[in-house]
C-alpha positions as CSV (number, residue, x, y, z in Angstrom):
1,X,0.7,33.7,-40.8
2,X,1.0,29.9,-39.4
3,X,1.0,27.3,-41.2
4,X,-2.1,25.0,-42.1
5,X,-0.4,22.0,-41.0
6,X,3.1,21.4,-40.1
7,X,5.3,18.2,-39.7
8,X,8.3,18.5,-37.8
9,X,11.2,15.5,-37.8
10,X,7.7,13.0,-37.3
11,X,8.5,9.4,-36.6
12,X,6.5,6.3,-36.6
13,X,7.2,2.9,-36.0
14,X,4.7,0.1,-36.2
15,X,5.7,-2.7,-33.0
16,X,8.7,-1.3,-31.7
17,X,11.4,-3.1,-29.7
18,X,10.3,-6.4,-31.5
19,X,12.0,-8.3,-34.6
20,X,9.0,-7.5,-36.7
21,X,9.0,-3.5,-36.0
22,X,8.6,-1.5,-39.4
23,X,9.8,2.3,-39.3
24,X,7.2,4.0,-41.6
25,X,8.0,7.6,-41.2
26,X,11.5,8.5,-40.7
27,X,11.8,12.6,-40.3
28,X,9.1,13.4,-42.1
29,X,9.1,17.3,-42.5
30,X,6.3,18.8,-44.1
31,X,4.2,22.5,-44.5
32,X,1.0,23.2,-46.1
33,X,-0.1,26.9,-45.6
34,X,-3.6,28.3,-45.8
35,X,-5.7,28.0,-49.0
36,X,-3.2,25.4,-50.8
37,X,-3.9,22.1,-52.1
38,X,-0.8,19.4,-52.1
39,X,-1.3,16.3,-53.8
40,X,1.2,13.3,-51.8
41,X,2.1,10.5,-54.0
42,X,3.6,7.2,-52.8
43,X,3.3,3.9,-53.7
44,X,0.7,1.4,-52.2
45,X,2.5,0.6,-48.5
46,X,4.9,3.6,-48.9
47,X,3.0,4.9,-45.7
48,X,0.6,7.4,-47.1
49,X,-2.6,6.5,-44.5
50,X,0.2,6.9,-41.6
51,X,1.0,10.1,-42.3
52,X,-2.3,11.4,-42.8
53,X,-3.5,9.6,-39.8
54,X,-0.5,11.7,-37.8
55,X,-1.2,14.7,-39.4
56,X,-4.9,14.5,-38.4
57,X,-4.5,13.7,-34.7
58,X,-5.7,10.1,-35.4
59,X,-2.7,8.5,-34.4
60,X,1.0,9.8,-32.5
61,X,4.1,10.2,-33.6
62,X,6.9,8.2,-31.5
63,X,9.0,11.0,-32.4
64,X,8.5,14.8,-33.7
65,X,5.6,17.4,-33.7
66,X,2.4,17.7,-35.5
67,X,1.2,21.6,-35.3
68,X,-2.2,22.7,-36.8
69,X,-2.6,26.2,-37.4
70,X,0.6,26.8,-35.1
71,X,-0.6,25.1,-32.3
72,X,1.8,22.1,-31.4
73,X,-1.1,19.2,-30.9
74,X,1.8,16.1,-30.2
75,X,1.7,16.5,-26.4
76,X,-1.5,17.3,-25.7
77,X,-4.4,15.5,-23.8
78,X,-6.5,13.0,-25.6
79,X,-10.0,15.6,-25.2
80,X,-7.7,18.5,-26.9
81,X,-6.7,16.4,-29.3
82,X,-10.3,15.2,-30.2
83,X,-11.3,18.9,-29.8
84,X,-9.1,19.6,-32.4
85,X,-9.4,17.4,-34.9
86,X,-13.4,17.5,-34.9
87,X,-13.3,21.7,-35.2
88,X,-10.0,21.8,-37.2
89,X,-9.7,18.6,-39.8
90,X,-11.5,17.5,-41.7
91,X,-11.2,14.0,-43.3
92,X,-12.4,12.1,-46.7
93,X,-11.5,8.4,-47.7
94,X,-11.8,6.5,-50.8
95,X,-14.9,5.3,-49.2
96,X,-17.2,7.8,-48.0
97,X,-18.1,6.6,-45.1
98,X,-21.8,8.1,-44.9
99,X,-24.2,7.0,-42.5
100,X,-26.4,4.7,-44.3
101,X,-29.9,5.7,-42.7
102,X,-29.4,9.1,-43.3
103,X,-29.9,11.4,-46.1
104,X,-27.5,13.6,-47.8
105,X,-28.6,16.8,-46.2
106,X,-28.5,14.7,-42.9
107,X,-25.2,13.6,-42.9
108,X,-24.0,17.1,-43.9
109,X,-26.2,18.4,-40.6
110,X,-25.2,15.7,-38.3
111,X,-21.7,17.1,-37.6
112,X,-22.6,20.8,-37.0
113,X,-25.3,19.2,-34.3
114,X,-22.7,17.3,-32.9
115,X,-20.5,20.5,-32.8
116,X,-23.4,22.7,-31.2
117,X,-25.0,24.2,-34.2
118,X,-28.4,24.8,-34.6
119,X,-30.4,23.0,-36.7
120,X,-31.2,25.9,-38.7
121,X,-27.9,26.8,-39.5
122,X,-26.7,24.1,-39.7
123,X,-29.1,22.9,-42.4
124,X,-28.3,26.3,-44.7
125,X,-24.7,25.6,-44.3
126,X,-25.5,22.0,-45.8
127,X,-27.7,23.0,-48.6
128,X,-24.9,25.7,-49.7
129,X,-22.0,23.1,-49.5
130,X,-24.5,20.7,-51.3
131,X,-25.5,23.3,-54.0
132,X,-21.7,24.3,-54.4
133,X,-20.8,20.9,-55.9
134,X,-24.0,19.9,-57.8
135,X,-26.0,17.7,-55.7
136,X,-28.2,19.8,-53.8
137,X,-31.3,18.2,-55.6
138,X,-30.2,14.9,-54.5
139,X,-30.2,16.3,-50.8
140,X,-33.4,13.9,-49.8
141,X,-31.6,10.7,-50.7
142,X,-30.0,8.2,-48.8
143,X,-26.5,7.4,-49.8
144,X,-27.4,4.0,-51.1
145,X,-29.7,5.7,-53.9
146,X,-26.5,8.1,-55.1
147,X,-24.1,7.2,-57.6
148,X,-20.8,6.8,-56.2
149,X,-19.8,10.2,-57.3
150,X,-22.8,12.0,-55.9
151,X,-21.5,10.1,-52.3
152,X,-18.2,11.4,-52.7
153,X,-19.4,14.9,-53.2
154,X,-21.5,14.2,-50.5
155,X,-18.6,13.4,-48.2
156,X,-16.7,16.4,-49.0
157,X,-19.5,18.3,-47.7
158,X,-19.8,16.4,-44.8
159,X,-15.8,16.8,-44.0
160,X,-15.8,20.6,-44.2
161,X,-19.3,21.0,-42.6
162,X,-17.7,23.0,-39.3
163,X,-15.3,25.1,-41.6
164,X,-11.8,23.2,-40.8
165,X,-9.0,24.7,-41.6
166,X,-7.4,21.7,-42.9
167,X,-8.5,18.6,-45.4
168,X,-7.1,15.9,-45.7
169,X,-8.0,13.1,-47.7
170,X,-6.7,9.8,-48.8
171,X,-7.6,9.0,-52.1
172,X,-10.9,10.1,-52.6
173,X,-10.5,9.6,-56.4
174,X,-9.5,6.1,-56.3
175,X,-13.0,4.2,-56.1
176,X,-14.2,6.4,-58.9
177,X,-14.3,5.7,-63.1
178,X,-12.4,8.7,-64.6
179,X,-15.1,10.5,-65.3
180,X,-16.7,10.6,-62.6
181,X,-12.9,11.3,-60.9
182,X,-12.5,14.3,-62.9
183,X,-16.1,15.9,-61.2
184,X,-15.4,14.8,-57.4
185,X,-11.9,16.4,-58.3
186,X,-13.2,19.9,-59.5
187,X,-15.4,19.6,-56.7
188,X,-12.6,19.8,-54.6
189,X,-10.8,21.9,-55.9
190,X,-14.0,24.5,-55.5
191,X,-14.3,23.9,-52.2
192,X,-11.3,23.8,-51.4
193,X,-10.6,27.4,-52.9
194,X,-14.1,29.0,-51.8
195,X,-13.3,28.0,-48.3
196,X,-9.7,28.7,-48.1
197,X,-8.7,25.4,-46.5
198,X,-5.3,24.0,-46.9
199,X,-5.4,20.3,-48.1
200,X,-3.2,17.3,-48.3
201,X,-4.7,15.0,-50.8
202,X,-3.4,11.5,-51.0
203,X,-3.5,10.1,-54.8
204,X,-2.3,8.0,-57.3
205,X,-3.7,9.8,-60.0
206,X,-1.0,11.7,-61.4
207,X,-2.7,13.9,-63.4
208,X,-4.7,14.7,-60.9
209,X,-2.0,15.8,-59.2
210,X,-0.3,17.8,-61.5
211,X,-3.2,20.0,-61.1
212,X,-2.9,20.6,-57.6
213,X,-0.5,23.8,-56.4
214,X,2.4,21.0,-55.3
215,X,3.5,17.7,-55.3
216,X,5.0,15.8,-52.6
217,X,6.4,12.0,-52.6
218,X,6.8,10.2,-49.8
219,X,10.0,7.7,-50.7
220,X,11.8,5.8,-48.0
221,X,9.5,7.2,-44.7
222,X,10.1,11.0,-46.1
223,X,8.6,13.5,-47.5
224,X,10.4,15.2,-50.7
225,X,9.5,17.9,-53.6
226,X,7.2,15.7,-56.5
């Protein structure tokens, strides 16, 4: 079976060639197989949002291959790439990013559209990812009437609304009290197991992490066993 995501020898250095040129990533090597869920713990600046932005096709490595579900993405064109990432990853922040005018159910159905659902479908896939992690009542509301956990769970929904394969998210936990960390987390973690997906969670939380099937760090632009 291939790999989720894999990170081969990945390289990235911000302004090369000039005296102020920083080398991020430095051979990062990296596999996350189907259905796991690996926390990645750095320090603030240690290059976390880099990597994640390379391993979702947001950004390219100067050097090294980014494959998702065995398919090396590096050299493709711009329009695979994009391809890709909308079908394939899926992406949560520490904000969530919803689109203010719309409703919860909305911004669940907006992606599907986007993807070529229709509207039927794509508005019973919403309600069941909505129902999944407890907000389904709160479906009419517009983000800025949801607590901020409610928008988090919201966005989760929103990143695996066209079944990715892949989830990655970069500290979805850290905007959040405790309390309300510890239900966005389970919600994750049910998603995250119902739908099979591989994820690379970005964190500082450790104990959130020690909860999760692995640990990576990333220490001096690579990636080693937590």
């Amino acid at each position: 079976m291939n790999d989720a995501l894999r990170l081969t020898g990945v390289v990235k250095t911000y302004n090369p060639g000039l005296p102020s040129a920083v080398e991020v990533l430095r051979g990062v090597d990296l596999a996350i197989a189907g259905g796991e869920v690996v926390a990645l713990v750095a320090p603030s600046g240690a290059g976390k949002s880099t990597l994640l932005h390379v391993a979702g096709l947001l950004d390219t490595p100067d050097r090294g291959s980014v494959a998702i579900g065995g398919e090396d993405m590096t050299r493709q064109s711009d329009r695979a790439r994009t391809l890709a990432r909308r079908a394939r990853v899926g992406f949560v922040y520490q904000f969530h990013h919803l689109l203010p005018e719309f409703t919860a159910l909305e911004n669940v159905v907006l992606p599907q559209l986007a993807a070529g659902a229709r509207r039927d479908a794509a508005e019973e896939r919403a309600r069941a990812l909505l129902d999944r992690v407890g907000v389904l009542s709160r479906a009419g509301h517009r983000p800025a009437a949801l607590s901020g956990g409610e928008q988090q769970r919201v966005a989760f929904c929103r990143a695996l609304a066209n079944r990715p394969g892949l989830l990655l998210a970069d500290e979805p936990t850290g905007n959040l009290d405790p309390e309300t960390s510890e239900q966005v987390f389970a919600a994750l973690m049910e998603l995250a197991r119902q739908e099979g997906l591989a994820a690379l969670v970005a964190t500082h939380n450790l104990a959130l992490a020690a909860r999760m099937d692995r640990i990576l760090r990333l220490e001096g632009g690579r990636v080693v066993p937590g």
